[in-house]
Backbone and ligand atoms as CSV (ligand in chain L), in Angstrom:
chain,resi,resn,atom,element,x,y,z
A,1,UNK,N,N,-14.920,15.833,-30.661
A,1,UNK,CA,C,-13.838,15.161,-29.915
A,1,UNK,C,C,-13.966,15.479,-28.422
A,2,UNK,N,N,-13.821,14.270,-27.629
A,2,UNK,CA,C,-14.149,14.357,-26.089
A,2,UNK,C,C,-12.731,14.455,-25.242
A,3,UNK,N,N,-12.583,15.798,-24.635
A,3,UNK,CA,C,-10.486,15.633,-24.347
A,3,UNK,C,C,-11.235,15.284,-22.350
A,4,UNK,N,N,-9.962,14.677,-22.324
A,4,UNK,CA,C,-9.737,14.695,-20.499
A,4,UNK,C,C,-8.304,14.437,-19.948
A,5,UNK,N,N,-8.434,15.659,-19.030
A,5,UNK,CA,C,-6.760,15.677,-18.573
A,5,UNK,C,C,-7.086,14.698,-16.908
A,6,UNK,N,N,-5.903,14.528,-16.860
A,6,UNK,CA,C,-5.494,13.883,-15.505
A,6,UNK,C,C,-4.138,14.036,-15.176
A,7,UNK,N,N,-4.503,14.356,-13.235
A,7,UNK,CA,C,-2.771,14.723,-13.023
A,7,UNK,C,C,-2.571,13.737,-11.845
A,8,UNK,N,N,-1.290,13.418,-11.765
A,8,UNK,CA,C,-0.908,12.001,-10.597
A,8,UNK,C,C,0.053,12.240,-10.105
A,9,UNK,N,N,0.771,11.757,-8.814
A,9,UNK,CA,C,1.891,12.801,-8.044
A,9,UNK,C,C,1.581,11.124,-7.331
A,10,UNK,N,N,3.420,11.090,-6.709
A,10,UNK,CA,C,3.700,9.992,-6.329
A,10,UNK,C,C,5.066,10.447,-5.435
A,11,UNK,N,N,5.332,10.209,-4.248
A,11,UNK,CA,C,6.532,9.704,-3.569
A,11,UNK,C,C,6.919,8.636,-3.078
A,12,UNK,N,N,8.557,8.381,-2.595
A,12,UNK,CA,C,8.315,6.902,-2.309
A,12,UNK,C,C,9.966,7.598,-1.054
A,13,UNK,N,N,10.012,6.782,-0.232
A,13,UNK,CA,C,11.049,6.882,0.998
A,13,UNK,C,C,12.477,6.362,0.029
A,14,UNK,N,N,13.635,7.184,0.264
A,14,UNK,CA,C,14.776,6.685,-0.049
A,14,UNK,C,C,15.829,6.263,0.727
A,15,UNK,N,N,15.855,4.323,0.675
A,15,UNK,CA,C,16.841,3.876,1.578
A,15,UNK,C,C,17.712,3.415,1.025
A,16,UNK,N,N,19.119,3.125,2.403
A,16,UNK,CA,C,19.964,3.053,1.489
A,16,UNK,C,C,20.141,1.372,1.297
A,17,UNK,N,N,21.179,1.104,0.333
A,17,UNK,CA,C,21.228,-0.176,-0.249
A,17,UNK,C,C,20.307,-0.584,-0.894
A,18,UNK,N,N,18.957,0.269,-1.594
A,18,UNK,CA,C,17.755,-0.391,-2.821
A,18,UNK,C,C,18.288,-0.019,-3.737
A,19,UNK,N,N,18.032,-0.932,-4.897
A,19,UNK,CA,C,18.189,-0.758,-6.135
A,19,UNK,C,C,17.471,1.168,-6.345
A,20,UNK,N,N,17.443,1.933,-7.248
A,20,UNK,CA,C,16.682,2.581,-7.866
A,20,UNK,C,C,15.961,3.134,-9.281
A,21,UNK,N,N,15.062,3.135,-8.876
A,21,UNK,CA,C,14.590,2.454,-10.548
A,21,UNK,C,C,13.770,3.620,-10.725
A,22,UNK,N,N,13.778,4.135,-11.708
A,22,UNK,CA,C,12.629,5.417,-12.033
A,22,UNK,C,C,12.503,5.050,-13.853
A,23,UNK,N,N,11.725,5.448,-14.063
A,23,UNK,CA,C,11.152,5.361,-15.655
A,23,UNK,C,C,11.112,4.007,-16.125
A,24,UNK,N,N,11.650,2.888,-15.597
A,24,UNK,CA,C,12.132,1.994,-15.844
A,24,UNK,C,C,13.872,1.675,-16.125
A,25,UNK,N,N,13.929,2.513,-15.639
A,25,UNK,CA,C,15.765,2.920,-16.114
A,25,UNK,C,C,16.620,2.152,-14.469
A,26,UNK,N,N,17.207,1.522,-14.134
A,26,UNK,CA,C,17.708,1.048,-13.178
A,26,UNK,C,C,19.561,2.053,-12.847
A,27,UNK,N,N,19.098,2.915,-12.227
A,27,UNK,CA,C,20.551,4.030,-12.342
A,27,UNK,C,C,21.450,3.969,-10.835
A,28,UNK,N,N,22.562,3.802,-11.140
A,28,UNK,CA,C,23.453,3.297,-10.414
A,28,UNK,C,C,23.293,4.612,-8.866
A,29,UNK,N,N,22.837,4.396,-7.742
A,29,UNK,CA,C,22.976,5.601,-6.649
A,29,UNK,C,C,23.026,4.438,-5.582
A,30,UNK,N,N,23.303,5.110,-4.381
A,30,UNK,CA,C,23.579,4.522,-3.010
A,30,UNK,C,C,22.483,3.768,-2.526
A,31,UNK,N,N,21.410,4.704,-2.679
A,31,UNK,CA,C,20.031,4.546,-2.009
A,31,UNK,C,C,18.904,4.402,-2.873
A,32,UNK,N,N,17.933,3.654,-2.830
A,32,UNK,CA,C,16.894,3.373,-3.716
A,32,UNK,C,C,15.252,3.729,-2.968
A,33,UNK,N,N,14.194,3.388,-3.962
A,33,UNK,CA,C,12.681,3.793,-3.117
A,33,UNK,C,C,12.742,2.632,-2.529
A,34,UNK,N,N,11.559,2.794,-1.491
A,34,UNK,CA,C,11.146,1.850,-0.473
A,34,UNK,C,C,9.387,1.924,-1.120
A,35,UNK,N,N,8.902,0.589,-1.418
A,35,UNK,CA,C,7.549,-0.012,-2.007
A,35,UNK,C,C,7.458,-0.790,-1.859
A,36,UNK,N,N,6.098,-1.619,-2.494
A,36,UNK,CA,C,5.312,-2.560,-2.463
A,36,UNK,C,C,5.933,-3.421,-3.956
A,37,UNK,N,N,5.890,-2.567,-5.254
A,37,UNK,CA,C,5.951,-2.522,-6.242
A,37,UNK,C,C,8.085,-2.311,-6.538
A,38,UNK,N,N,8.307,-2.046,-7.858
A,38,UNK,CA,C,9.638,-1.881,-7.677
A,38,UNK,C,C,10.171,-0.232,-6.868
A,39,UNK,N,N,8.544,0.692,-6.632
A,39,UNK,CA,C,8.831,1.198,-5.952
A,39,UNK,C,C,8.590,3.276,-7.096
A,40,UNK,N,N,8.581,2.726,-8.208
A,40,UNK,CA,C,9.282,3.515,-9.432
A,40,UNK,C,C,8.423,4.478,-9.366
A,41,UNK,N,N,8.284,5.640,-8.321
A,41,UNK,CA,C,7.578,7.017,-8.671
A,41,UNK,C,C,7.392,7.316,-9.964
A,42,UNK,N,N,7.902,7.613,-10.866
A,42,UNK,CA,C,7.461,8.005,-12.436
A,42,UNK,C,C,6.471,7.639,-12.747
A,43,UNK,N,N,6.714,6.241,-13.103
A,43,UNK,CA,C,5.616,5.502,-13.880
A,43,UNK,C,C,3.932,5.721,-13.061
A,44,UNK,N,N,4.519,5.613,-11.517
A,44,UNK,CA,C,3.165,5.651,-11.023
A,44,UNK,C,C,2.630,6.832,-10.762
A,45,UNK,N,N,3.149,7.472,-11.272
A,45,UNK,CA,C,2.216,9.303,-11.235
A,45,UNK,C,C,1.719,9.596,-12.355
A,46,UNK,N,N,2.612,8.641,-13.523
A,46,UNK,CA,C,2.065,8.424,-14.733
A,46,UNK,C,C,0.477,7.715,-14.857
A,47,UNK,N,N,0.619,6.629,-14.203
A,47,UNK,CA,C,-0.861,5.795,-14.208
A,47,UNK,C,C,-1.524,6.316,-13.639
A,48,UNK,N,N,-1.707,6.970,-12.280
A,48,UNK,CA,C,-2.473,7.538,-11.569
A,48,UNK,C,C,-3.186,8.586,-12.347
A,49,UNK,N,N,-2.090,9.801,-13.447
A,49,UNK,CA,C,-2.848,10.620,-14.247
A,49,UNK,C,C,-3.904,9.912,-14.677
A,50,UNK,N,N,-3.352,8.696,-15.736
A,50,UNK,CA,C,-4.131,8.183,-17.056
A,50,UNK,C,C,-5.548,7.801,-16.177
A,51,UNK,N,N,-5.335,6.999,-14.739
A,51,UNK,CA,C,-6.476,6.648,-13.905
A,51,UNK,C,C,-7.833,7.760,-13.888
A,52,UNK,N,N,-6.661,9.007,-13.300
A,52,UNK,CA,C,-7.600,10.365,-13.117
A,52,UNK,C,C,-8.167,10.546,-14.506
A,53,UNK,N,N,-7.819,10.634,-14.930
A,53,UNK,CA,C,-8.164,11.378,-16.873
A,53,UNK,C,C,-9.879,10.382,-16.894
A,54,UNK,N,N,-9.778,9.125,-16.877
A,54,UNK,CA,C,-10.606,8.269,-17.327
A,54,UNK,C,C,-11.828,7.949,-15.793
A,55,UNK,N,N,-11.160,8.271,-14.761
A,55,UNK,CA,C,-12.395,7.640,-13.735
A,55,UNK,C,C,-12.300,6.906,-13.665
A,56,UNK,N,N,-10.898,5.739,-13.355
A,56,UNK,CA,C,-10.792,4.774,-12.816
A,56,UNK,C,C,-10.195,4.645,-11.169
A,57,UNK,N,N,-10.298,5.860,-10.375
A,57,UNK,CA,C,-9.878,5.589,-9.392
A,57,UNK,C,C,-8.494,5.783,-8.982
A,58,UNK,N,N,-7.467,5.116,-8.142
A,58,UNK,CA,C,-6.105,5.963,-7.800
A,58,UNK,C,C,-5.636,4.813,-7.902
A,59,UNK,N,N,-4.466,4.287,-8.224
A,59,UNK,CA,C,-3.107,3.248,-8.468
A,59,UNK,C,C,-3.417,2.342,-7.167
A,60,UNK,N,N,-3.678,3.515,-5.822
A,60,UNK,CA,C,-3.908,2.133,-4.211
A,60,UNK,C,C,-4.989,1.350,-4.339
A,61,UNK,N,N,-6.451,1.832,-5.441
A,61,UNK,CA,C,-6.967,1.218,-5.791
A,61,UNK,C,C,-7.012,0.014,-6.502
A,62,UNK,N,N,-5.762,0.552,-7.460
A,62,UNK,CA,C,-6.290,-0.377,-8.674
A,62,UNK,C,C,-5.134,-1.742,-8.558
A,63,UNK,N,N,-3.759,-1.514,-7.546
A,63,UNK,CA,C,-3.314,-2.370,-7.569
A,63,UNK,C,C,-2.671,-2.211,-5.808
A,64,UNK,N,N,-3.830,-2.809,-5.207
A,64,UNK,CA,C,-3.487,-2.727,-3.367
A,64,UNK,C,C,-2.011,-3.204,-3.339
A,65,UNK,N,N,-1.166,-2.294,-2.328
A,65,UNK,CA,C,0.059,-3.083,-1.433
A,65,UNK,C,C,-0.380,-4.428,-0.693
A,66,UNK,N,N,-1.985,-4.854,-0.947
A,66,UNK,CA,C,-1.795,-5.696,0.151
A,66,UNK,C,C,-2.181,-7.265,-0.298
A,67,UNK,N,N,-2.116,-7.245,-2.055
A,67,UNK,CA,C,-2.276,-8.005,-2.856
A,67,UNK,C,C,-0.826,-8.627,-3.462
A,68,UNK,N,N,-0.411,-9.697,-3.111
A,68,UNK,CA,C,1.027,-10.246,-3.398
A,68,UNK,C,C,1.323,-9.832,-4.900
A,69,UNK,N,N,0.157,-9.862,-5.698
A,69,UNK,CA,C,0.664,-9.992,-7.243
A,69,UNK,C,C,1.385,-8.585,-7.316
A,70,UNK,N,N,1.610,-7.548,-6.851
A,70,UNK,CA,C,1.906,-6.703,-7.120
A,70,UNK,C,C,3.036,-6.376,-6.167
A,71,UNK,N,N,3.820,-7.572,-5.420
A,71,UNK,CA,C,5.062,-7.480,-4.892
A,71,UNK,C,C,5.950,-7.301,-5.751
A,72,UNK,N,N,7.001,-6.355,-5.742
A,72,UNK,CA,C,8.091,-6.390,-6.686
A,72,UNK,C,C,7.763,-5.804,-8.050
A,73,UNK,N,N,6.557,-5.830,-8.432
A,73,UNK,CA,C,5.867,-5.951,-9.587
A,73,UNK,C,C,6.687,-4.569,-10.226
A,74,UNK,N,N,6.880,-5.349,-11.442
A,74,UNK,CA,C,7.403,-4.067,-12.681
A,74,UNK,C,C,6.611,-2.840,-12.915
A,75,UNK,N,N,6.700,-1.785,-12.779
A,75,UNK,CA,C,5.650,-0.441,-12.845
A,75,UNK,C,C,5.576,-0.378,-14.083
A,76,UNK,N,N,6.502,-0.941,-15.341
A,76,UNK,CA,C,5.600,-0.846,-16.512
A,76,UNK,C,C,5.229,-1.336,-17.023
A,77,UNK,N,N,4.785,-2.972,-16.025
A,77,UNK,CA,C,3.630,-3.938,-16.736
A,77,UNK,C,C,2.570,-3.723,-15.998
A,78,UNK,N,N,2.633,-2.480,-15.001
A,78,UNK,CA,C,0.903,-1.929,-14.405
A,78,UNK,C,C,0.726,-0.881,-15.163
A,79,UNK,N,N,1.674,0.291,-16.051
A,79,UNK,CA,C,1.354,1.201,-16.663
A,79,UNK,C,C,0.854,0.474,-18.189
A,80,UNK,N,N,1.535,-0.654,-18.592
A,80,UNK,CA,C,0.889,-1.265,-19.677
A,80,UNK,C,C,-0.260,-1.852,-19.607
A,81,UNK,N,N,-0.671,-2.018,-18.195
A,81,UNK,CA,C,-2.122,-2.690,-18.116
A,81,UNK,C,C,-2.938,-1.422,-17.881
A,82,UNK,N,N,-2.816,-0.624,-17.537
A,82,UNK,CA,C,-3.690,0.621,-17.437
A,82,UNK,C,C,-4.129,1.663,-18.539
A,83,UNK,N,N,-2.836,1.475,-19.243
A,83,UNK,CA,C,-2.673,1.820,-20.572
A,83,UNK,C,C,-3.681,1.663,-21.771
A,84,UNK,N,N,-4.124,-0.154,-21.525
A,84,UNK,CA,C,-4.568,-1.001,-22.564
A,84,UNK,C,C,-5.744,-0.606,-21.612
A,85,UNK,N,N,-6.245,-0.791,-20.562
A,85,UNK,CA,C,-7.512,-0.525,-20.054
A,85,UNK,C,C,-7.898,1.199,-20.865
A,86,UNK,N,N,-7.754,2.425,-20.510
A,86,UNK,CA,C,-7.900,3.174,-20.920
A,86,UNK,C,C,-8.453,2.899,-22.832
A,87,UNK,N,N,-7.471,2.611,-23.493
A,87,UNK,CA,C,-7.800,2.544,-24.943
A,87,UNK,C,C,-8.829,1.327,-24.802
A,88,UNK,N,N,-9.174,0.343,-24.048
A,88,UNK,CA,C,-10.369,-0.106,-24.358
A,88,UNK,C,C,-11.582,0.384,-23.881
A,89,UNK,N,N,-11.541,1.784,-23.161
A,89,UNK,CA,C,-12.510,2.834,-23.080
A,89,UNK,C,C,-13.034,3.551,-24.426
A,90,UNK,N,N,-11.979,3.307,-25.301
A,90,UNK,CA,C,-11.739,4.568,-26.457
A,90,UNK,C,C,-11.595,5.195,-26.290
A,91,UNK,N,N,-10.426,5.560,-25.363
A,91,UNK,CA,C,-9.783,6.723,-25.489
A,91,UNK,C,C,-8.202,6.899,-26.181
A,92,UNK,N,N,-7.635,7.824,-26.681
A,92,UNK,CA,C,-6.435,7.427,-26.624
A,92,UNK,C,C,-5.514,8.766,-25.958
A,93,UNK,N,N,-4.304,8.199,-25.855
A,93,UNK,CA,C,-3.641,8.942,-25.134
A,93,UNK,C,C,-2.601,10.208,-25.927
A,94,UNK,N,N,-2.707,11.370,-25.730
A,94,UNK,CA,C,-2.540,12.260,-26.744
A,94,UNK,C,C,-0.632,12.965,-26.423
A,95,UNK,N,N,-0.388,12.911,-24.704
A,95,UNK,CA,C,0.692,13.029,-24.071
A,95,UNK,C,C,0.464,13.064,-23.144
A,96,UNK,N,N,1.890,12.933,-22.516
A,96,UNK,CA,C,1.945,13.002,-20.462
A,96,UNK,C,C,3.341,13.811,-20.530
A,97,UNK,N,N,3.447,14.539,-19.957
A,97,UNK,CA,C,4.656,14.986,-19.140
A,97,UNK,C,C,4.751,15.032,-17.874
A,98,UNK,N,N,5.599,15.366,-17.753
A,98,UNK,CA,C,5.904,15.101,-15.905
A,98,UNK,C,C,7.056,15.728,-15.395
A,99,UNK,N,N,7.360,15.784,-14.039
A,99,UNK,CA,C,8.311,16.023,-13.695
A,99,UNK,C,C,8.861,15.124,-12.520
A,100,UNK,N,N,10.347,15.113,-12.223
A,100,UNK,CA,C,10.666,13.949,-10.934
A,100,UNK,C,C,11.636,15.353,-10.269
A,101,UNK,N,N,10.852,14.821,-9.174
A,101,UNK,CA,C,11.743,15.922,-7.981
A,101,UNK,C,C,12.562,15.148,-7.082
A,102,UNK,N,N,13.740,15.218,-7.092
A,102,UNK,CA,C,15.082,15.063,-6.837
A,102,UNK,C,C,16.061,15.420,-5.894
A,103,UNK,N,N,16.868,15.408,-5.144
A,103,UNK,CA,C,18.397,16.307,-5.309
A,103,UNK,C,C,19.199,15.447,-5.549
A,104,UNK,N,N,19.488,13.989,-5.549
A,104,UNK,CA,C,20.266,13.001,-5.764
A,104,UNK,C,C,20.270,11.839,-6.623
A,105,UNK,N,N,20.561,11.308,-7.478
A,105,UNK,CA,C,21.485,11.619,-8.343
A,105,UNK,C,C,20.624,13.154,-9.617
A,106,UNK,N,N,21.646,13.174,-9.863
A,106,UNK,CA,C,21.243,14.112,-11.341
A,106,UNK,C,C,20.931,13.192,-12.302
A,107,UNK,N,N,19.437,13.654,-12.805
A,107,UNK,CA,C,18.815,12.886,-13.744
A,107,UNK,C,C,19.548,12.777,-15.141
A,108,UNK,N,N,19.508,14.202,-15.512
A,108,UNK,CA,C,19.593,14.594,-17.265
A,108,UNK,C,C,20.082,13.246,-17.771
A,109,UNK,N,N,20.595,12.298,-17.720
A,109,UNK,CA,C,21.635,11.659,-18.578
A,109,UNK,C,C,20.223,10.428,-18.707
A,110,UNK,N,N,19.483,10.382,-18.088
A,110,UNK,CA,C,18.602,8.981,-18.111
A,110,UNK,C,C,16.688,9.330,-18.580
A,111,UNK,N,N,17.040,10.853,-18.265
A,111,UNK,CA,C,15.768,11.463,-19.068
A,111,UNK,C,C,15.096,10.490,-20.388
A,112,UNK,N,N,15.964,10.146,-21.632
A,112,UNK,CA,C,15.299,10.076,-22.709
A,112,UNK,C,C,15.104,8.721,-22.453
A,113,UNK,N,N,16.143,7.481,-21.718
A,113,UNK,CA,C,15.594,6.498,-21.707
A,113,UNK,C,C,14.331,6.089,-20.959
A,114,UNK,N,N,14.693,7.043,-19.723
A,114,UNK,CA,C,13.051,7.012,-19.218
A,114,UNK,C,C,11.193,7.277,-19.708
A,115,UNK,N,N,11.969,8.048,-20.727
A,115,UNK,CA,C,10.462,8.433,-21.817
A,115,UNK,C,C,10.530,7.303,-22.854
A,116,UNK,N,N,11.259,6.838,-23.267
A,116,UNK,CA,C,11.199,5.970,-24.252
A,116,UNK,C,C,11.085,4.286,-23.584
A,117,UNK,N,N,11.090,3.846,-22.401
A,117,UNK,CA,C,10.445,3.010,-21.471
A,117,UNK,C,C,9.446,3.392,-21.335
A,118,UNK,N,N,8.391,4.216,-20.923
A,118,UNK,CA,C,7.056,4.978,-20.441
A,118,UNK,C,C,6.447,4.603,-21.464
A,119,UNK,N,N,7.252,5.482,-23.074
A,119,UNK,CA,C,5.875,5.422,-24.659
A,119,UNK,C,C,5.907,3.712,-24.579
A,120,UNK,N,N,7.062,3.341,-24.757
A,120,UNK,CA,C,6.595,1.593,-24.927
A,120,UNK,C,C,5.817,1.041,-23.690
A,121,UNK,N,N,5.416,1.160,-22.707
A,121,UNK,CA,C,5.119,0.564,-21.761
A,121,UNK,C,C,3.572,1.180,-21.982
A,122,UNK,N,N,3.303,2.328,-22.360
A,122,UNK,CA,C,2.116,2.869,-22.426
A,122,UNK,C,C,1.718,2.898,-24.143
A,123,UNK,N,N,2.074,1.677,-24.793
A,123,UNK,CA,C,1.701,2.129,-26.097
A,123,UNK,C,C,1.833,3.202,-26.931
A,124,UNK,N,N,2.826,4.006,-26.682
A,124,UNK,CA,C,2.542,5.272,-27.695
A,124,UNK,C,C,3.924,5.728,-28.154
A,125,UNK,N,N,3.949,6.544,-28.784
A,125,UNK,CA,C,5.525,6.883,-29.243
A,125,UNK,C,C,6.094,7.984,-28.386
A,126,UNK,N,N,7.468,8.003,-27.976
A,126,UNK,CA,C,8.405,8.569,-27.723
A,126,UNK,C,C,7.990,10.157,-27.505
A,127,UNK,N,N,7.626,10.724,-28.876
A,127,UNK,CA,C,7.475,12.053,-28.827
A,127,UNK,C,C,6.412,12.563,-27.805
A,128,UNK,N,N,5.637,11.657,-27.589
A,128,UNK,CA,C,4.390,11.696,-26.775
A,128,UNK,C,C,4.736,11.506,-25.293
A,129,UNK,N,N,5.743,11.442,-24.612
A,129,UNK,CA,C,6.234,11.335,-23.414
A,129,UNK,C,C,7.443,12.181,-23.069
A,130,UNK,N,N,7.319,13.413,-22.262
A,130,UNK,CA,C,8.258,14.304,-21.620
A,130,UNK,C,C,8.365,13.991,-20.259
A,131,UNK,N,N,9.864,13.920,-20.183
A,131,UNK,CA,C,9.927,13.576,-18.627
A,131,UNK,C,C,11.172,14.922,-18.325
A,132,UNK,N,N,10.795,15.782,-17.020
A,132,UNK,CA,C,11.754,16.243,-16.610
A,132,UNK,C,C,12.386,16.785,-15.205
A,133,UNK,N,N,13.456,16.790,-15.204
A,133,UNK,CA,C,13.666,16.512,-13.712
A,133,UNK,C,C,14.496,17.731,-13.017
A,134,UNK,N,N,14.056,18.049,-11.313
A,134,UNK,CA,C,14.786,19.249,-10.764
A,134,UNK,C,C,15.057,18.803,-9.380
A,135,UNK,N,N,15.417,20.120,-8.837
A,135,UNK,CA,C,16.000,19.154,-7.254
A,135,UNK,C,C,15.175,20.270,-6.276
A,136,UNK,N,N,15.171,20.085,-5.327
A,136,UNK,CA,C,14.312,20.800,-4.227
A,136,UNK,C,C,14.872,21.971,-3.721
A,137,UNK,N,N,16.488,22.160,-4.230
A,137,UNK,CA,C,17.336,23.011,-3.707
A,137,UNK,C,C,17.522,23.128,-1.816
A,138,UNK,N,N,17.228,21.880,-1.751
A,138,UNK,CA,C,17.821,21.352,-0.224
A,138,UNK,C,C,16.482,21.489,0.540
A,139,UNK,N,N,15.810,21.871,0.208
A,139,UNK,CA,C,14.396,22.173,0.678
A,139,UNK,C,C,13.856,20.604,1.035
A,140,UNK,N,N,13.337,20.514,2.112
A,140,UNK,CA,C,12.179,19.978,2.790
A,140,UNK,C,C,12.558,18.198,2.682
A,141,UNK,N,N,11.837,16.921,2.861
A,141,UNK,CA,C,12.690,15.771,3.154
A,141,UNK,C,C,13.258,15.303,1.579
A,142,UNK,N,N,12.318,16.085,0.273
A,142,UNK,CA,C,12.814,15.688,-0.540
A,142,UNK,C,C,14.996,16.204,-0.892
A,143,UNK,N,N,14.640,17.729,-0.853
A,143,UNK,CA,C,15.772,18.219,-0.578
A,143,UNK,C,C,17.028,17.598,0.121
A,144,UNK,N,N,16.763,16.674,1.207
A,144,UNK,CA,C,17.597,16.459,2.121
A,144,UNK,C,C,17.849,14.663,1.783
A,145,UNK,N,N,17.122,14.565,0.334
A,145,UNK,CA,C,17.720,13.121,0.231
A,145,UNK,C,C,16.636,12.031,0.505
A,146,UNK,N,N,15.739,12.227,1.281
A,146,UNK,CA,C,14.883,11.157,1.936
A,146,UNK,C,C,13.704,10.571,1.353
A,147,UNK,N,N,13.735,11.657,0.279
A,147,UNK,CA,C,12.855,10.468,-0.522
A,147,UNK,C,C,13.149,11.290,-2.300
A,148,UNK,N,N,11.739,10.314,-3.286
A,148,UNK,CA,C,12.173,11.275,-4.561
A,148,UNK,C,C,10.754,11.399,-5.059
A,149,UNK,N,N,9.855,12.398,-5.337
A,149,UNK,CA,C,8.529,12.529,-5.733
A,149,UNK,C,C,8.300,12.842,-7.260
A,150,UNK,N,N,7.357,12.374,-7.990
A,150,UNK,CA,C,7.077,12.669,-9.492
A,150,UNK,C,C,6.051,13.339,-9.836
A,151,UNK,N,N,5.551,13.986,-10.359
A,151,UNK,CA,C,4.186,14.430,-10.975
A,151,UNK,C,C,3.905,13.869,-11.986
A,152,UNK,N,N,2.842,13.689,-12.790
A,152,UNK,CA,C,2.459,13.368,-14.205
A,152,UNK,C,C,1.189,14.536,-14.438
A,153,UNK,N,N,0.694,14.530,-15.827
A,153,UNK,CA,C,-0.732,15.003,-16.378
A,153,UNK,C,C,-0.469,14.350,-17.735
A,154,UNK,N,N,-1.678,14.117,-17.855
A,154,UNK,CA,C,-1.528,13.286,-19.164
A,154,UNK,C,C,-3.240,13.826,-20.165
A,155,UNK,N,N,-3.421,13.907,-21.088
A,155,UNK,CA,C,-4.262,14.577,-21.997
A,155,UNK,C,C,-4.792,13.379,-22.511
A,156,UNK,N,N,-5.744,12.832,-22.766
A,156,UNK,CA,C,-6.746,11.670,-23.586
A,156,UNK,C,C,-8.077,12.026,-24.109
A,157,UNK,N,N,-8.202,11.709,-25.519
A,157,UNK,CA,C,-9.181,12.015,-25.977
A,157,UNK,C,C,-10.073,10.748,-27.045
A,158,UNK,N,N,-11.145,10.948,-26.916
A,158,UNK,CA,C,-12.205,10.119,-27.709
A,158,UNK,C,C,-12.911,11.066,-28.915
A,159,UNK,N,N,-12.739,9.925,-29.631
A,159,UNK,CA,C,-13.493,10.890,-31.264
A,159,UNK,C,C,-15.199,11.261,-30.669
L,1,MG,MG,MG,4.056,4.562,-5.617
């Protein structure tokens, strides 16, 4: 059995009056990310892992800001296309966890829907996706509100 990890880290600017969208979860706050895409740090630290894991390059690669199709674009119909790319490597995806760094709003309550958007969006089940979230403790621009950053690593292996 052939294993490969990959890790992906994503921020995005937080302004006010955007929607905000993380995991795919759309959660009611003042201020939302600023992107190309809907903007959704999670997902894309998520793909970026699965990218790293396999040697496909980084997310600015694989889907430019400067390509319209990917205006607005849903982050988990690029994590479902990256997803399905990967398993037509033969690989499959074994887990990802992650974390979203924060101070505003408090996650906990949107945690599980956010993993359970991710396994469906990435083909896999539920149990196979940990998402969890902390705050900067006022520390640095995340701390102070101005933006919200994610990590991922994700584990894939071929027989
Ligand atoms: Mg991004």
């Amino acid at each position: 059995m052939k294993f490969r990890v990959g890790s992906g880290f994503d921020i995005h600017r937080l302004e006010a009056g955007r929607p905000l969208r993380l995991g795919g979860v759309d959660i009611p706050h003042p201020a939302g990310l600023v992107g190309h895409s809907d903007g959704d740090v999670l997902l894309h630290a998520m793909i970026d892992a699965l990218l790293g894991a396999t040697g496909l390059g980084n997310i600015g690669q694989r889907f430019p800001d400067t390509d319209s199709r990917y205006k607005n674009a849903d982050s988990r119909e690029l994590l479902g296309e990256v997803a399905r790319q990967v398993r037509d490597m033969g690989f499959g995806i074994a887990n990802i966890d992650s974390n979203i760094l924060a101070e505003q709003p408090r996650l906990l309550p949107w945690l599980a829907a956010m993993a359970s958007n991710a396994a469906s969006a990435a083909g896999v089940s539920s149990e196979q996706i940990t998402v969890k979230a902390k705050t900067m403790e006022g520390l640095g621009p995340i701390g102070k509100g101005e933006a919200i950053a994610a990590e991922a690593v994700v584990l894939v292996y071929a027989p």
